[in-house]
N, C-alpha and C positions, 0 to 999 in steps of 0.2 A: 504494500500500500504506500502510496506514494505521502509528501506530506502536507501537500494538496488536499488529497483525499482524507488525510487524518486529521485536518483542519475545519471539513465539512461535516463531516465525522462527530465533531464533537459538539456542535449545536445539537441534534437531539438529544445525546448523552447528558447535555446540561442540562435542558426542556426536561428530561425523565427525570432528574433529581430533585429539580426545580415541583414539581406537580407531588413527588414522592415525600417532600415537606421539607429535603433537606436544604439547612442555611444558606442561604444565596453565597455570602462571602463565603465557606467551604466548597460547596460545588461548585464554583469558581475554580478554587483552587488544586482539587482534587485533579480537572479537569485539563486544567493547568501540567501539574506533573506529570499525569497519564501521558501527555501529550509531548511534553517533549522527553519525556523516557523512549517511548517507541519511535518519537522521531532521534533520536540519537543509538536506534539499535539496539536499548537496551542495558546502554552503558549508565551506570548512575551518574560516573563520576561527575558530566557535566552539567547534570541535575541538582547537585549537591555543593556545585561552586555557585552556582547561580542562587542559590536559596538564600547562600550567605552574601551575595552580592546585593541580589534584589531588595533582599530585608533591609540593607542596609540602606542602597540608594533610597529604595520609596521613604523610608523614614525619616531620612536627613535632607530633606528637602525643609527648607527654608519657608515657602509658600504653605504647607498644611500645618505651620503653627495656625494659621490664622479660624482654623476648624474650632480648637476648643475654645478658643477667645469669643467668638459667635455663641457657641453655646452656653459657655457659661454669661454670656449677655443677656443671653435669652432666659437663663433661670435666674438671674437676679434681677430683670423684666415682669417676670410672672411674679416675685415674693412683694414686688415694691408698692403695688396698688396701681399700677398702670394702666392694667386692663381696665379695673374699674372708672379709673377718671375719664378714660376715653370713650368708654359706654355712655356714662352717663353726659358727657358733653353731648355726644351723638344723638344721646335719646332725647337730649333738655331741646334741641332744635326739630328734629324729625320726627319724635314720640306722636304727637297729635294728628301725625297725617296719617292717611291709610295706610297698612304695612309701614308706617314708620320706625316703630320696634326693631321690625326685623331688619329696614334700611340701616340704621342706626346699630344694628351689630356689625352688617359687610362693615358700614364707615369704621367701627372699632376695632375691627379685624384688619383693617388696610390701616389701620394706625400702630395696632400692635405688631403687624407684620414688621412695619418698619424698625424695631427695635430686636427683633426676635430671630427671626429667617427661618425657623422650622413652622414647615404645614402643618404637622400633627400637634406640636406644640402648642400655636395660635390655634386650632380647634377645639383642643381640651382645653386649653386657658379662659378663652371668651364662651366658653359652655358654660363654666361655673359662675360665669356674668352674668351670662345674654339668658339662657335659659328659663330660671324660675322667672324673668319678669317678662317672657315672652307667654311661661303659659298664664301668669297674674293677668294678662292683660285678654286670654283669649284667643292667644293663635293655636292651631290646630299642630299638635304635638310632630304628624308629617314634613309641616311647611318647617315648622320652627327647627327639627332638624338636617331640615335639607339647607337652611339656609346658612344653619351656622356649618356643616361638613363645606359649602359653598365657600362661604367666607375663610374658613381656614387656609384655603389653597392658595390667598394673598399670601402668607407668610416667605412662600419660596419664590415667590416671582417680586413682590416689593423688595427693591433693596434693604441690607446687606441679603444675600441669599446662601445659605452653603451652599448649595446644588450649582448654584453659579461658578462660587469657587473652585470646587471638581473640575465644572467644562472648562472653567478658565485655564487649569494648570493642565487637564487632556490636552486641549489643544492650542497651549503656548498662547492664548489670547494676554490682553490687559483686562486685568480685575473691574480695575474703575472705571473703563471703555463700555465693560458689560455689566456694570453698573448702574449705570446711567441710562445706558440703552434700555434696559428693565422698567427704568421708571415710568414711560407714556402707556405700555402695555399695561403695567402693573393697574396705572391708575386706572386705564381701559376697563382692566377689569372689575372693578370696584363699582364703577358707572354702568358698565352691563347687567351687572350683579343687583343693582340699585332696580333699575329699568325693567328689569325681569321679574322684581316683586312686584314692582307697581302692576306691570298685568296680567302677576299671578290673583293680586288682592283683587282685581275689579273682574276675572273669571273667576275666582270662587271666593266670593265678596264672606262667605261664613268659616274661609278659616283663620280669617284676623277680624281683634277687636280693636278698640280703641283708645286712647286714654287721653286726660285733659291736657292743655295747654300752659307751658309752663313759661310762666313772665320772663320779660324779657331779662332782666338784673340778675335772675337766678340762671341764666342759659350762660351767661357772660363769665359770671362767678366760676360757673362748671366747665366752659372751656379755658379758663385761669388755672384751671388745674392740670391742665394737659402741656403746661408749656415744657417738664421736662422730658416728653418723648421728644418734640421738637428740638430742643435746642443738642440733645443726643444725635439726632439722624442729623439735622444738620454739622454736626461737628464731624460726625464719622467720617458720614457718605461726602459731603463739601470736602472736607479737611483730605478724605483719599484723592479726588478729583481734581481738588486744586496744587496738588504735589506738596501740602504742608508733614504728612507723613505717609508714609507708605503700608499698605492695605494692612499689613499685620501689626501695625503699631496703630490704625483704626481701628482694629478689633479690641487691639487690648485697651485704648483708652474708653471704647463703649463699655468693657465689661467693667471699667473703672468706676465712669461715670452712673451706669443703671447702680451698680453696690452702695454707690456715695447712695444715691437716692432711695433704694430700700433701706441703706441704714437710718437715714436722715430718719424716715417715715417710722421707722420702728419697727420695723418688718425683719430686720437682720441682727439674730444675733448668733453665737459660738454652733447650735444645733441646728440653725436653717443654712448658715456658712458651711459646715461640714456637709448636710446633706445636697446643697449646690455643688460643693466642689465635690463631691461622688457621683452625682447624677450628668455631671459636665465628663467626669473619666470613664462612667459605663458607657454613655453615647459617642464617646467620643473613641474608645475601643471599637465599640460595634463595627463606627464607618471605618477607623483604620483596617477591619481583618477584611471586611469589602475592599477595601484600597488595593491591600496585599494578593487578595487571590485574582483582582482586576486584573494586576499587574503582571501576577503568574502568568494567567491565563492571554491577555491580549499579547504578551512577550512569546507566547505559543503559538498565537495568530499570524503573529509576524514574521516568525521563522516559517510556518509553513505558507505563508503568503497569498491567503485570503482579503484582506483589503484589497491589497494591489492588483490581485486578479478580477475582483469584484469591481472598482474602479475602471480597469483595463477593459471591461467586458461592457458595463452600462455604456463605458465611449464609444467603444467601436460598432454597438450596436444603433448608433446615432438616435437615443431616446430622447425626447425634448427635457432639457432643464428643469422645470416645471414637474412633467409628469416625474419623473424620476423623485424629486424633494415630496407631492403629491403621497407614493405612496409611504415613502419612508413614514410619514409624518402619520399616513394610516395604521401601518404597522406598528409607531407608540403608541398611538388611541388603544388598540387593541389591548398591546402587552404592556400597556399601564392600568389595566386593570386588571392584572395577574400578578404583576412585581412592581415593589418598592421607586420611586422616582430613586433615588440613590444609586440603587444595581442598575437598573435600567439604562442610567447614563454612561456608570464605567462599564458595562459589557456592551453597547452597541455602539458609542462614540467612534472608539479605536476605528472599527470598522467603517461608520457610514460617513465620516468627516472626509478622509480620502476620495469617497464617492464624491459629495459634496463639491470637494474642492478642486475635483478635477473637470466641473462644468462650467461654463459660460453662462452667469447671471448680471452681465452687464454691472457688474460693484468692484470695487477693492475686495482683495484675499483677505485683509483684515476684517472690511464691512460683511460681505460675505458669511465669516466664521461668528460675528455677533449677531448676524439678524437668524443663521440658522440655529444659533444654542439658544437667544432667543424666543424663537417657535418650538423647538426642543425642550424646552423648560414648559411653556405654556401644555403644550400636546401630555405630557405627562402629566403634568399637574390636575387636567383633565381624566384621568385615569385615576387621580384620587378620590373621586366622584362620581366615577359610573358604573355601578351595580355591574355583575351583580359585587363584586369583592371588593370595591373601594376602602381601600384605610380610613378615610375619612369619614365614611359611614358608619367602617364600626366603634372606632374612637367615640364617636358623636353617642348612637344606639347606647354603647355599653354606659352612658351617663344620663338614659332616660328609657328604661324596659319597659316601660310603658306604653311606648310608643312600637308599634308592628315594624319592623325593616322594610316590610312591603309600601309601609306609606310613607318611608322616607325616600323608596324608589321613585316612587311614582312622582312624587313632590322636586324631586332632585333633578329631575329630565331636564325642566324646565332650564335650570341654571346651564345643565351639560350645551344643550340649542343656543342658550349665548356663549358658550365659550365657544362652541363650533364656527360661530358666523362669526369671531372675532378674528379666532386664528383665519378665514379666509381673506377679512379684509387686510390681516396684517401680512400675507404671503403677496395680496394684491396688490400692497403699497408699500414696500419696503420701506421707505422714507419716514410713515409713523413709528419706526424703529428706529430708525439710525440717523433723523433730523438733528438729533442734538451732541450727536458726534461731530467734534473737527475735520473739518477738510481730509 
C-alpha cells in the first residue's frame, strides 16, 4: 500500500473511532502513529524520534501561550458579575419590546462573548442569567433555549476567539488581522440573531411575554455598569491591533484586568482563585492533547501527501472557485454537528487550506486565508446549533429538563436559517469581511 493510499486510509479509521466514542485528541493520534509506523515499514525508530521532537516543537511554540491566558479571562469573566451587568443593561432597554428578553440575552451574549471566547462557556454563563427571567416573564421554555444555545455561538466568532487563535497559528495568518476581520461578522450575527426573534415573536406571538418598561435613569445606571467589559475588549482587542503589545501579552493583560475586576466586586477570593486557575489547566490540557494528536496526525498527512494531491486534483480538474469553497463549507455544516468546533479545525484545516489557497478568488493570499477561517469559524459554529447533536443544545437542555430537546429543535431552526443566509451573503461579499483590513 502505497502512502497515498494509507493516507486515504485513514479518514474512515478516524470516522470509526470518532462514532465509536473514542476522544477526538487520541484518535487523532492513535491515527497518527499507525500511520506513519506502516508508512516507514514498520520501523519505530522514526516514530519515536518524532514523538520527542513533535512534543516538543508543538509545545514550545510561543503563540499557544496565549490559549490559557483567554481562558483563564474567561473564568474570571464568569466569577466577576459581568454576565449579569450586561443582561440587565440589555434587558433595562429591550425588556419591554416583544421578545425583548430574549433580544437582550443575544445583546448579553455578544457582550460577554467579547471578554470570554469560549461558545460553551458564554452559553452556560448567560443561562444562569438569561434563563429564570426569560421563563419569569413567559417565554416558552423551547424558544428560551434555543435562543440562548443561539447566543452562545457569539462567544467564538466575537473577538478574542481561541478557535481563531488555532486557525491563526495552522495557517501562519496575523492574530489581530483575524481579529478584526471577526468583528462585522460577529456583530452580523448578533443582528440576525436579534431579527430572527423579532419574527419568531410575531409567528408565535404565545411563546413570549412581556414585561414593563423601565425609566429611562434606571437603563443609564445599568449600562454604567457594563463599562468594564468595554474598557477590557477595548484595551485587549485595540491594544493587539494597534501594535501596543503583542496578542499574548493581550491575553494576559485581559486575564489581569477581568481578576482586578472580580476581585474588586468581591467575587475572588483564595477558593474561587484556585478553582479558576484549575479549571483554566483542565481546559487548557484538553485543547493541548487535541493540539498534539492534530499535529501527529496532519505531520502523517503530509508525509503521505494528501493535501497536495487533493489540491493538485480540485486544479486540474478546473472546478470553479466558488463551487469548490461551496462544498467545503457544506461539508463543516454537516461535520459540525458530529464534532467539537476545536477538532474540526485542527483535522480538516491542514488539508482544505492548501485547496483553498491554491484557487483564484481575485484577493490577497493573506485576504484570502482571513475571509476563509472567517466563514470556517462561522460554518462551524453553526454546527453548535443544529440538532440533532449540537453542544450547545445540550449545554443549554442539561440546565433546564424541563424543557423537551425536541422543542428546543424545533425552536432553534429558526436561528440555524439566519446563520445560513448570513454565511451566503458573506461568501457573496467578501469585502463585509475584510473592509476593515489594510490595504
Amino acid at each position: 500500500m502505497t502512502n497515498l493510499e494509507l493516507g486515504f486510509w485513514s479518514f474512515p479509521v478516524l470516522m470509526i473511532m470518532v462514532f465509536l466514542r473514542a476522544p477526538i485528541g487520541l484518535a487523532m493520534l492513535l491515527c497518527g502513529f499507525g500511520g506513519w509506523y506502516m508508512a516507514m515499514g514498520g520501523n519505530p525508530t522514526p516514530l519515536l524520534a518524532k514523538l520527542k521532537s513533535e512534543t516538543y516543537t508543538t509545545f514550545s511554540s510561543y503563540s499557544l501561550t496565549i490559549i490559557p491566558m483567554f481562558l483563564l479571562m474567561g473564568q474570571f469573566a464568569t466569577l466577576s458579575g459581568m454576565s449579569q451587568a450586561l443582561f440587565k443593561a440589555a434587558e433595562s432597554f429591550l425588556g419591554h419590546r416583544r421578545g425583548g428578553v430574549a433580544m437582550a440575552a443575544v445583546g448579553a451574549c455578544a457582550g460577554f462573548g467579547a471578554i470570554c471566547g469560549s461558545s460553551l462557556a458564554t452559553a452556560a454563563t448567560m443561562s444562569k442569567v438569561a434563563l429564570p427571567e426569560l421563563k419569569r416573564y413567559g417565554y416558552s421554555g423551547g424558544f428560551s433555549t434555543a435562543t440562548l444555545a443561539a447566543g452562545g455561538t457569539l462567544g467564538i466568532l466575537i473577538p478574542p476567539s481561541v478557535i481563531l487563535v488555532i486557525y491563526a497559528i495552522l495557517t501562519e495568518q496575523n492574530i489581530a488581522k483575524l481579529f478584526l476581520a471577526a468583528f462585522v461578522p460577529g456583530i452580523l450575527a448578533a443582528l440576525g440573531y436579534i431579527l430572527t426573534i423579532s419574527i419568531y415573536v410575531r409567528l408565535h406571538p404565545d411563546a413570549a411575554g412581556t414585561r414593563p418598561a423601565v425609566p429611562m435613569a434606571e437603563r443609564f445606571r445599568a449600562l454604567a455598569d457594563t463599562w468594564p467589559v468595554l474598557v477590557i475588549f477595548l484595551v485587549v482587542v485595540g491594544g493587539i491591533y494597534l501594535g501596543w503589545f503583542t496578542p499574548t501579552e493581550g491575553s494576559a493583560i485581559g486575564a489581569m484586568g477581568t481578576g482586578l475586576v472580580a476581585l474588586v466586586s468581591g467575587s475572588l477570593n483564595w477558593k474561587v482563585l484556585g478553582d479558576s486557575l484549575l479549571g483554566t489547566a483542565r481546559t487548557t490540557a484538553m485543547i493541548f492533547f487535541i493540539v498534539l494528536g492534530a499535529a501527529f496526525y496532519n505531520g502523517f498527512l503530509a508525509l503521505s501527501g494528501v493535501p497536495q494531491f487533493m489540491a493538485d486534483w480540485v486544479v486540474t480538474r478546473g472546478f470553479s472557485p466558488l463551487l469548490v469553497l461551496c462544498v467545503i463549507l457544506a461539508f463543516y455544516l454537516v461535520f459540525g454537528c458530529l464534532m467539537d468546533s476545536l477538532s474540526m479545525i485542527l483535522l480538516t484545516v491542514p488539508i482544505f487550506f492548501p485547496v483553498i489557497s491554491a484557487m483564484d478568488f481575485g484577493m490577497s493570499p493573506e485576504h484570502l486565508a482571513i475571509w476563509f477561517g472567517i466563514l470556517v469559524l462561522i460554518v462551524v459554529e453553526v454546527g453548535l446549533i443544529t440538532p440533532p447533536v449540537g453542544m450547545n443544545l445540550f449545554i443549554i437542555n442539561s440546565m433546564d429538563r424541563e424543557t423537551p430537546m425536541t422543542e428546543t429543535y424545533k425552536s432553534v431552526m429558526y436561528f440555524v436559517g439566519s446563520d445560513i443566509v448570513r454565511v451566503i451573503i458573506l461568501v457573496a461579499f467578501p469585502a463585509i469581511t475584510l473592509f476593515l483590513l489594510p490595504a
